[in-house]
C-alpha positions as CSV (number, residue, x, y, z in Angstrom):
1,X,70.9,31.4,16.7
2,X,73.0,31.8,13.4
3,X,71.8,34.4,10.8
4,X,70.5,31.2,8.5
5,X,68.5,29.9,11.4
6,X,67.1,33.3,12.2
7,X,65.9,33.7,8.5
8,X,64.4,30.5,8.4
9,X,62.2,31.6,10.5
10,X,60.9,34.6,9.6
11,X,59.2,32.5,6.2
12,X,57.6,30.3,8.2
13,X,54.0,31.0,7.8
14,X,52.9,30.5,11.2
15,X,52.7,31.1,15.1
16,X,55.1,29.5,17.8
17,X,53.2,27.8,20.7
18,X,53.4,26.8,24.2
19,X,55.4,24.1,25.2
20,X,52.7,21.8,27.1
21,X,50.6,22.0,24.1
22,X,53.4,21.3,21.6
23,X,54.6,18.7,23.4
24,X,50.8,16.9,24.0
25,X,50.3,17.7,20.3
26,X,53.3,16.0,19.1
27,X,52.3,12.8,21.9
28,X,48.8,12.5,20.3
29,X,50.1,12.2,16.6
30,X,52.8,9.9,17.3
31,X,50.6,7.4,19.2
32,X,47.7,8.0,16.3
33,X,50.7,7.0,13.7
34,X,51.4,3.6,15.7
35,X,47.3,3.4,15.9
36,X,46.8,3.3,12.7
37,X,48.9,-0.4,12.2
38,X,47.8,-2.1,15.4
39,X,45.5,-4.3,12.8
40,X,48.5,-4.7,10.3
41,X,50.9,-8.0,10.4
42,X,54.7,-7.5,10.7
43,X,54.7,-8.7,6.9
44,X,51.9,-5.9,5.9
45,X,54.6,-3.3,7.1
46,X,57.8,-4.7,4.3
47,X,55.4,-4.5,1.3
48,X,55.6,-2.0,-1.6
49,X,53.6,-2.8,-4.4
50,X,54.8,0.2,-7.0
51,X,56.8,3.2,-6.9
52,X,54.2,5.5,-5.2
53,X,53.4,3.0,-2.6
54,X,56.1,3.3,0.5
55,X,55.9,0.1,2.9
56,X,54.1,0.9,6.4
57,X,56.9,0.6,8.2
58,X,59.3,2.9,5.8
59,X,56.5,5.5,6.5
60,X,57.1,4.7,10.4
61,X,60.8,5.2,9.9
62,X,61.0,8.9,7.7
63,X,58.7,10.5,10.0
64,X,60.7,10.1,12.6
65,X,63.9,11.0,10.5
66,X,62.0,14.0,9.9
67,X,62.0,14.6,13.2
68,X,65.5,14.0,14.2
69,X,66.6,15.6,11.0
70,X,65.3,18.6,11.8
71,X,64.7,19.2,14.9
72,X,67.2,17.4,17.3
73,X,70.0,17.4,15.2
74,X,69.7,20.9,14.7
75,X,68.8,22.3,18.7
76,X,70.0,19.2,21.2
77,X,72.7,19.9,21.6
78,X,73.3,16.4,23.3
79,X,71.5,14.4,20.9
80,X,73.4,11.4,18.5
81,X,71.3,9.8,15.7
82,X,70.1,6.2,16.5
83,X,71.8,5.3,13.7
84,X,74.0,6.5,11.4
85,X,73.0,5.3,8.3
86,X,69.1,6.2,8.7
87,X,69.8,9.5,7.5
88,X,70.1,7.5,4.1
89,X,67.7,5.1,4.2
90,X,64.6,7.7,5.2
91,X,65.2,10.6,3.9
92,X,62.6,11.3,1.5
93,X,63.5,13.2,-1.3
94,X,65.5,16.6,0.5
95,X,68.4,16.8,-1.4
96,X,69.8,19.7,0.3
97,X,70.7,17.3,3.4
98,X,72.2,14.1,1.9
99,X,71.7,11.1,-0.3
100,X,68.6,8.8,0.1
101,X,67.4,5.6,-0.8
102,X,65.6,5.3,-4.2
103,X,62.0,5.2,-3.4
104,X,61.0,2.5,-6.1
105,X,63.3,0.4,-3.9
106,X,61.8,0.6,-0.2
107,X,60.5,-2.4,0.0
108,X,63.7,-4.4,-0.6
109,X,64.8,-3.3,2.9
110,X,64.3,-6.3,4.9
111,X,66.5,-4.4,7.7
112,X,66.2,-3.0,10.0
113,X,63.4,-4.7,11.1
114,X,59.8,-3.5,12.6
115,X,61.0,-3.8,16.1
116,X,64.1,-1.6,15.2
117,X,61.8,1.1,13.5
118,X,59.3,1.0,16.4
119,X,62.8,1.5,18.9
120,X,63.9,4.6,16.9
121,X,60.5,6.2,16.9
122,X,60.6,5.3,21.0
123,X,64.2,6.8,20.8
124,X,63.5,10.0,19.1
125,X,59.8,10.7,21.2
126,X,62.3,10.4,24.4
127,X,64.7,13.0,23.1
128,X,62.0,14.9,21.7
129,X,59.7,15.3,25.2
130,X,62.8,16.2,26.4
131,X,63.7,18.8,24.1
132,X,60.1,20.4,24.3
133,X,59.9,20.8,28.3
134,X,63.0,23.0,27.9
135,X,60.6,26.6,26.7
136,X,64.0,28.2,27.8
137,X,65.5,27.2,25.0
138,X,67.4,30.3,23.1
139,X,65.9,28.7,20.0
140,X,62.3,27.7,21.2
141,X,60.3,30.0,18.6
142,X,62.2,28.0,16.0
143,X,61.6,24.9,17.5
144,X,57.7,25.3,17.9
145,X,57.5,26.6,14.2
146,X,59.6,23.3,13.0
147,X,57.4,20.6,15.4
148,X,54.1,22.0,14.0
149,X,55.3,21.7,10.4
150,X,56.6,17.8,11.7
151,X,53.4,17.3,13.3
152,X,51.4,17.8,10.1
153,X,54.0,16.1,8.0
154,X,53.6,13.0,10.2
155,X,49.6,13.4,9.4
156,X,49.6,14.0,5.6
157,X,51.9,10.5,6.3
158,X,49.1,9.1,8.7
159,X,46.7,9.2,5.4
160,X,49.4,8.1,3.0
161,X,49.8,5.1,5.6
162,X,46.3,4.2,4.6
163,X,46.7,4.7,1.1
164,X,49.4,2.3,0.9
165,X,48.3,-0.4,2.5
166,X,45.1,-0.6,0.5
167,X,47.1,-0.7,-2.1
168,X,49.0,-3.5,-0.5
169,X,45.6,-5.6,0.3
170,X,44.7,-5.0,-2.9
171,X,47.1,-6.8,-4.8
172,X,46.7,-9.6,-2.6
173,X,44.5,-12.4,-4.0
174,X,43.3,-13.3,-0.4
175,X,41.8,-9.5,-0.4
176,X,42.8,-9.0,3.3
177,X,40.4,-7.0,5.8
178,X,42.1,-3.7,7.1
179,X,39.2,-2.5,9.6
180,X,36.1,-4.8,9.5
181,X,32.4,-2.0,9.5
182,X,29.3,-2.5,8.0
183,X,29.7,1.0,5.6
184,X,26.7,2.9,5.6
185,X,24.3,2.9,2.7
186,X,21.8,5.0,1.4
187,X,18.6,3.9,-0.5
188,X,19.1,6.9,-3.1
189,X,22.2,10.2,-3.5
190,X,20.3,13.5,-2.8
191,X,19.6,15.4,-6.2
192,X,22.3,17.6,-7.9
193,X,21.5,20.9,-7.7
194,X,24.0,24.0,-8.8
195,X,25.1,26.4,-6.8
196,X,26.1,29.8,-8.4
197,X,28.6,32.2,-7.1
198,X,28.9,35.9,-8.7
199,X,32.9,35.7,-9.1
200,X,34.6,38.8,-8.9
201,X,37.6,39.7,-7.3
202,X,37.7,38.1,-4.1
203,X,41.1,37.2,-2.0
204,X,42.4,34.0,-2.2
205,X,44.7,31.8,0.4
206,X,45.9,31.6,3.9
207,X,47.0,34.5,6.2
208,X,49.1,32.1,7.7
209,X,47.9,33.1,11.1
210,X,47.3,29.7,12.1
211,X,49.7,26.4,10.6
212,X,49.8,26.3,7.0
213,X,51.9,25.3,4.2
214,X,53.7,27.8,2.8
215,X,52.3,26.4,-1.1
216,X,48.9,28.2,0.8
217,X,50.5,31.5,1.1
218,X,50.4,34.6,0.2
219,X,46.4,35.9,0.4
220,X,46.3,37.4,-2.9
221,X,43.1,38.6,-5.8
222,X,41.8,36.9,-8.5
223,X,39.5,37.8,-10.6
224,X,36.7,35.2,-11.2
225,X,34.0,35.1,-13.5
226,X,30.5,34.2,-12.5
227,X,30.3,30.5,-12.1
228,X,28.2,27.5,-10.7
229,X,29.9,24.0,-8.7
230,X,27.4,21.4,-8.5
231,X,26.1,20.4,-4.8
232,X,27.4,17.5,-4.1
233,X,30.4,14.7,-5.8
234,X,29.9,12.6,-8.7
235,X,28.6,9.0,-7.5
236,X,29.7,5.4,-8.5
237,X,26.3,4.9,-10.2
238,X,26.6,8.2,-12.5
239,X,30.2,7.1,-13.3
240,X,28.9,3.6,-14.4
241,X,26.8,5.9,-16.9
242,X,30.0,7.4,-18.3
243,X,31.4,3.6,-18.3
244,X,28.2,1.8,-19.9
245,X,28.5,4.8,-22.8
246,X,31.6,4.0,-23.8
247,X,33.3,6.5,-22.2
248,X,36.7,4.5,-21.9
249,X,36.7,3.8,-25.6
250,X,35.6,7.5,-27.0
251,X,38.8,9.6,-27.5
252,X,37.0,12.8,-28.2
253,X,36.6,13.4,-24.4
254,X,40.2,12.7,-23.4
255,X,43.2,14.9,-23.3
256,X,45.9,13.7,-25.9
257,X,48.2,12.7,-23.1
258,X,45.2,11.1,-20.9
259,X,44.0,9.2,-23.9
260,X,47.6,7.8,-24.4
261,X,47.4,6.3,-20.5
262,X,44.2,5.0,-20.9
263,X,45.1,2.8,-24.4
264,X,48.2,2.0,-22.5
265,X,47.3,1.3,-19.3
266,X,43.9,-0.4,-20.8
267,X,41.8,1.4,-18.4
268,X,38.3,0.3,-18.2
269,X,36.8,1.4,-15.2
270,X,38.4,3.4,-11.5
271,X,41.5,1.9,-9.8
272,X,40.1,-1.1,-7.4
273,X,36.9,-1.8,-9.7
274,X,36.7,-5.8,-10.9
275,X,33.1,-7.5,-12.2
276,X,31.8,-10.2,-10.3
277,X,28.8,-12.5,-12.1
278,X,28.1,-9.0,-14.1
279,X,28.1,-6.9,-11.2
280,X,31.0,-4.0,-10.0
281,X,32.9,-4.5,-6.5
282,X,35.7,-2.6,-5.8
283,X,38.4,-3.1,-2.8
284,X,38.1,-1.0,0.4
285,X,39.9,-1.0,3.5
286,X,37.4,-3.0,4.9
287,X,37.6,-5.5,2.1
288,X,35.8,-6.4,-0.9
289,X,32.7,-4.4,-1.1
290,X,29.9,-4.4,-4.0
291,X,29.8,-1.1,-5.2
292,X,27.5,1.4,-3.7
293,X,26.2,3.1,-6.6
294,X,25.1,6.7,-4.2
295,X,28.3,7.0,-2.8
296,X,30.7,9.2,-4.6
297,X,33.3,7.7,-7.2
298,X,37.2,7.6,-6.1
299,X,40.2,6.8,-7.1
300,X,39.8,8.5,-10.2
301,X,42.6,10.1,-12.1
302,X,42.7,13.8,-12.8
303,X,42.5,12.4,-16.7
304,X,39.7,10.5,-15.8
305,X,37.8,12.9,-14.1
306,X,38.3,15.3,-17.0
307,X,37.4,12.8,-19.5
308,X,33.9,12.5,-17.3
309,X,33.4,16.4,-16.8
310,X,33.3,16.2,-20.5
311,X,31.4,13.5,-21.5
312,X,28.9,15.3,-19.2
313,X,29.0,18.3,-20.4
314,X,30.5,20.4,-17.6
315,X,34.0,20.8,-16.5
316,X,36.2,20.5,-13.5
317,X,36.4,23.7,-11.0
318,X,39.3,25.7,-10.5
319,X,41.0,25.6,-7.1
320,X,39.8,28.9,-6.8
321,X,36.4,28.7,-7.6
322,X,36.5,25.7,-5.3
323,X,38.0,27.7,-2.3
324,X,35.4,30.7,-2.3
325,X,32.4,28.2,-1.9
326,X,34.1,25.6,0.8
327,X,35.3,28.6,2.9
328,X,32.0,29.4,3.5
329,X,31.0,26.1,5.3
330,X,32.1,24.2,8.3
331,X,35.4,21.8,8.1
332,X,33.1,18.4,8.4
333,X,32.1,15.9,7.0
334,X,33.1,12.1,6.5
335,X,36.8,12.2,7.9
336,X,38.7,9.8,9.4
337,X,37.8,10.5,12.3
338,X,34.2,9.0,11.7
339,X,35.7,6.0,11.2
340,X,34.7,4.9,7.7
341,X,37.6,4.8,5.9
342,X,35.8,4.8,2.8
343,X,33.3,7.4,0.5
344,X,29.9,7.6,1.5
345,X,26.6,8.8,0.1
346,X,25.8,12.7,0.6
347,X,23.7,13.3,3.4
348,X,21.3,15.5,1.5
349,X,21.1,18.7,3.3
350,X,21.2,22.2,1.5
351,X,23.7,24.2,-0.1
352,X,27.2,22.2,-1.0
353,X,27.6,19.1,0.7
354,X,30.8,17.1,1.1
355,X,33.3,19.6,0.4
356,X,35.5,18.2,3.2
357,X,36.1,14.5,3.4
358,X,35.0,11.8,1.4
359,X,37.5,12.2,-1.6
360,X,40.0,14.6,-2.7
361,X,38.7,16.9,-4.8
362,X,40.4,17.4,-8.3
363,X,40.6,20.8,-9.8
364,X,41.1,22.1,-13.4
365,X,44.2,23.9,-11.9
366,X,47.4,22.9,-12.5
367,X,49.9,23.3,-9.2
368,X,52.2,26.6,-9.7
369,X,53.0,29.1,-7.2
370,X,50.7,31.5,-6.0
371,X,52.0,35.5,-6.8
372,X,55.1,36.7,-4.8
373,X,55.4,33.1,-3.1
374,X,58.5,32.1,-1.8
375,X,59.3,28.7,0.0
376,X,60.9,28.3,3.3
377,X,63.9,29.0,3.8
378,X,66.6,26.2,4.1
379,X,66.2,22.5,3.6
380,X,62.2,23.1,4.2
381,X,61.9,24.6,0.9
382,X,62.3,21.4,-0.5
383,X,58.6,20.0,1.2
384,X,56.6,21.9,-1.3
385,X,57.9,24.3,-4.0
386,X,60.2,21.9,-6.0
387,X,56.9,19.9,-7.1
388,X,55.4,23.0,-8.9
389,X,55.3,21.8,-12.3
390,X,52.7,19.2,-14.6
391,X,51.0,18.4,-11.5
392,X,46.9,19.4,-10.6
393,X,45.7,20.5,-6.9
394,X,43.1,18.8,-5.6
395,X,41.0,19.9,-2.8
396,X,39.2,19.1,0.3
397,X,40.6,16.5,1.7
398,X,39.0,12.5,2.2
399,X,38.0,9.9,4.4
400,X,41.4,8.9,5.7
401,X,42.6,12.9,6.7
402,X,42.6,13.6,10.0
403,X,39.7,16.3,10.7
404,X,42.2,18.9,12.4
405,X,44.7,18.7,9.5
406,X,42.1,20.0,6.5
407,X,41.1,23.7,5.8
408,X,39.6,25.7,3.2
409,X,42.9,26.4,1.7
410,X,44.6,23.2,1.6
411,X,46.4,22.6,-1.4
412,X,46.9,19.0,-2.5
413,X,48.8,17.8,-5.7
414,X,49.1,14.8,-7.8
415,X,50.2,13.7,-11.0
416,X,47.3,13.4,-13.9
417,X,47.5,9.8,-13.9
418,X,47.9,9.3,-10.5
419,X,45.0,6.9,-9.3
420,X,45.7,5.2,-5.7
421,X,45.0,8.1,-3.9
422,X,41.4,9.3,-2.3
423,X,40.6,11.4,-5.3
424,X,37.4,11.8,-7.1
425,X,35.0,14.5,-9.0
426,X,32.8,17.5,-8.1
427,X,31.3,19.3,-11.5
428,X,31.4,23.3,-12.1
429,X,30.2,25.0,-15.3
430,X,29.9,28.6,-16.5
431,X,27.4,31.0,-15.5
């Protein structure tokens, strides 16, 4: 192992494994990836309908770069890259080990096509099965640490995967069905209540003794001041409130920079939303849906979240504040795994409901580094700590993130205009 290797992996923030569970790990999220677009169209997979949106089958292609990139190329010793101009075409954005493809531009690549894509995913699982029986390997501990990290990259692409393409079906005037379900309803939200927390100084982050980013690392104090996060997310119906009193037209509750996007953009109402014969529908992944007005609100900017916080009279949490009441609670709620694909209402027990799943969770805090972090070593230290600047965290996860990828100190980060993804609100105020 060379000395670079060796001090790769001394950053990384988390355990090696055994090979027969890496290796059924890895399995289950590459077949879960190729589950995801059984119900998608060869033509669904080419589409990209704006910069942040990467075609389906691009998203097939880079997580298996990811894989070879890393992994084989680096520790099979035997291994020779299905083809030699992938390297360009899927890297992402990691400088540090070539050129790439411009990412407004994905979805001009015709070729290769689906069935070459699904042949270098076959062609990198082979070599990769093979490479994980071997726990003799004079590498292996760097090996485990690097699939784990590919593993949840190939997730956090899982949910970007279903992003996209509702993005895609959106755009389409035929409104396409992604998964057809009857989404629950409820007759009413359960009532708002606020939950207060003393503050303090209370330790914050990840010990890193199970997978985790590094951007979650290290545990560190903050001091917080006594606060109180409401009990559940902001609904469709009290958004509609915000909408019917102007709220898109009143510049006193928007940031300067927010209120330019919205008088630019002409923003009226949450990505998705159109009237039909004066009533709100909004596009889902199971279609066009008439909106359910207990459910909570997404795909809501961080700007327009903000702008909402105000007009109400609160504020958005920090990330911090958010972290010391979720870490107290259970990791579920409405996931992927339950299948709905979509926000639904609160179920209306006690205490703070919904903190996992549903929609991301925006926070008041921008994304910087926490004190004394330091990203990975090597190439890796691209994934994260290079996207530390005018972008805000958002927390929680949503209903398209795979239940065993979300914890308490996930850290999430988008733009403040940013829109298309699973984000919505949860109120805070001061004690």
């Amino acid at each position: 192992m060379s000395q670079a290797t060796a001090e790769q992996s001394k950053t990384v923030p988390f355990a090696a494994t055994n090979n027969e569970d890496l290796a059924a790990a890895y399995a289950a999220v590459r077949a879960a990836t190729e589950s995801l677009c059984q119900p998608l169209e060869v033509e669904d997979c080419q589409i990209q309908t704006m910069p942040d949106v990467s075609p389906t089958k691009w998203h097939l292609a880079h997580v298996s770069w990811f894989f070879e990139t890393f992994i084989l190329q680096a520790y099979a010793s035997e291994y020779q890259p299905f083809h030699p101009q992938f390297a360009h075409l899927f890297n992402s954005y990691y400088a540090t080990v070539g050129s790439f493809h411009p990412r407004p531009q994905r979805g001009l690549l015709s070729r290769p096509t689906l069935d070459e894509v699904y042949a270098y995913r076959g062609y990198v699982n082979e070599h990769m099965q093979r490479l994980l029986q071997d726990s003799n390997h004079p590498d292996w501990e760097d090996i485990s640490l690097r699939v784990q990290v590919g593993i949840n990259h190939e997730q956090q692409h899982q949910e970007l995967m279903l992003t996209d393409i509702k993005h895609v079906f959106a755009m389409n005037p035929l409104k396409p069905v992604y998964h057809a379900k009857e989404l629950p309803r409820a007759e009413t939200a359960p009532v708002l209540n606020w939950i207060a927390h003393p503050g303090g100084l209370l330790t914050i982050g990840n010990s890193g003794d199970r997978f985790c980013y590094d951007n979650e690392m290290p545990v560190h104090q903050t001091w917080l001041n006594p606060f109180r996060i409401a009990s559940r997310l902001v609904t469709n119906g009290e958004y509609l409130e915000f909408m019917q009193d102007q709220g898109y037209q009143r510049v006193e509750f928007w940031l300067s920079d927010a209120w330019s996007t919205v008088t630019s953009q002409q923003w009226q109402a949450p990505l998705y939303w159109e009237q039909r014969d004066n009533q709100w529908w909004h596009m889902t992944l199971h279609g066009m849906q008439p909106i359910d007005p207990h459910a909570p609100v997404c795909h809501v900017s961080f700007n327009e979240a903000d702008a909402f916080a105000r007009w109400a009279g609160k504020r958005l949490p920090g990330e911090a504040e958010w972290e010391a009441v979720a870490r107290e609670y259970p990791i579920e709620g409405n996931l992927r795994d339950s299948g709905n694909l979509h926000p639904v209402a609160a179920p209306g027990w006690a205490g703070a409901q919904q903190l996992y799943g549903d929609v991301w969770e925006w926070t008041q805090s921008p994304y910087a580094p926490y004190p004394g972090f330091k990203a990975l070593a090597g190439s890796l230290g691209e994934y994260n700590g290079k996207f530390m600047c005018s972008q805000f965290v958002l927390r929680g996860g949503s209903c398209v993130t795979p239940a065993d990828h979300v914890r308490a100190t996930y850290r999430n980060f988008f733009y403040p205009k940013d829109q298309w993804q699973f984000s919505g609100i949860r109120l805070a105020e001061d004690a």
